[in-house]
C-alpha positions as CSV (number, residue, x, y, z in Angstrom):
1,X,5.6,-1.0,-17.5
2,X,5.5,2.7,-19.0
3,X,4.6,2.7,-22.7
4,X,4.7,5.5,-25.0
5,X,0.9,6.5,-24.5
6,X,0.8,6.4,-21.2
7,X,0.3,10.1,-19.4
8,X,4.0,11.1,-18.3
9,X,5.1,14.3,-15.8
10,X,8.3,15.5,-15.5
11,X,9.3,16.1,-11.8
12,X,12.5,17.2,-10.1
13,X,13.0,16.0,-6.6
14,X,16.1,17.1,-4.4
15,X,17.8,13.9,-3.1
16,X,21.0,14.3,-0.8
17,X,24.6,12.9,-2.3
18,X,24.1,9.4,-0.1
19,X,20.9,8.3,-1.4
20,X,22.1,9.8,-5.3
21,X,24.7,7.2,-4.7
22,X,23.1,4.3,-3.4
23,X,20.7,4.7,-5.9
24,X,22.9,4.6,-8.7
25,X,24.5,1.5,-7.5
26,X,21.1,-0.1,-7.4
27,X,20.2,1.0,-10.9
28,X,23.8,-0.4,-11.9
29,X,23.0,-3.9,-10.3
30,X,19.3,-4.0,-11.6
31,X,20.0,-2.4,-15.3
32,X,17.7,0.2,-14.8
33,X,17.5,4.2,-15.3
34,X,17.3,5.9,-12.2
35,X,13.6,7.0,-13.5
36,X,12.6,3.5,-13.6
37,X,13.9,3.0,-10.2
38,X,12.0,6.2,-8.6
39,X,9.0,4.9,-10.5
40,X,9.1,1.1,-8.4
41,X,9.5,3.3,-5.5
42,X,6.5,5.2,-5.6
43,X,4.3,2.3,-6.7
44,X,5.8,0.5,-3.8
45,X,4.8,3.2,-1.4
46,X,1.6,3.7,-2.8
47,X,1.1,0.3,-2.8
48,X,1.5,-0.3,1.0
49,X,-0.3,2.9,2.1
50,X,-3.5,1.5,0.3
51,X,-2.5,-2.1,2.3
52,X,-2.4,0.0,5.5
53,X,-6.1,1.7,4.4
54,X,-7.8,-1.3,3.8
55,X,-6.6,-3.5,6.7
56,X,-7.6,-0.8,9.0
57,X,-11.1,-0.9,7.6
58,X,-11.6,-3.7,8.6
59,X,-10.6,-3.0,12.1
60,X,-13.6,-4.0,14.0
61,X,-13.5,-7.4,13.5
62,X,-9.6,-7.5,14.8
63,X,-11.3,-6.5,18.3
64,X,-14.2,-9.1,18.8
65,X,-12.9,-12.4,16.9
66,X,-15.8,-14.2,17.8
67,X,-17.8,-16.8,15.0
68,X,-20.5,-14.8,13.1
69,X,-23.0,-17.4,14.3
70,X,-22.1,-16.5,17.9
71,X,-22.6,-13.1,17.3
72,X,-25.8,-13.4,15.3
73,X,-27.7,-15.4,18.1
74,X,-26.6,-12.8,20.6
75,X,-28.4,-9.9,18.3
76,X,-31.6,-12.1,17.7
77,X,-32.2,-13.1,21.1
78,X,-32.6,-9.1,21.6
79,X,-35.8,-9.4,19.4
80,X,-36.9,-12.6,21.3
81,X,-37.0,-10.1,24.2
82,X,-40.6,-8.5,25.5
């Protein structure tokens, strides 16, 4: 939630006449301001683009599933190696 010390922009976006409409009809069901609304938006998007980032981080351990005992033994037997 926005409070009055909070750093605040002004923006203008260009929205076509559909989603100006549907968006006042959700604002009307959810007894918000159409600011508010934009606001949930954009913390929703951002929200799932950093999900996105960080499961794809950890993308190398979607490809080999194998235990990290497993794994570990393979590496050390290199050193056992002559």
């Amino acid at each position: 939630m926005m409070t009055w010390y909070d750093a605040v922009m002004r923006t203008i976006i260009d929205l076509p006449q559909a989603q100006l409409d549907a968006l006042a009809q959700l604002c009307a069901r959810e007894g918000i301001s159409r600011a508010e609304a934009i606001r949930r938006a954009v913390d929703s998007l951002l929200a799932s683009r950093v999900k996105e980032i960080q499961e794809s981080a950890f993308g190398i351990w979607t490809h080999d599933r194998r235990d990290a005992e497993e794994i570990l033994d393979e590496l050390r037997a290199d050193w056992d190696r002559p």
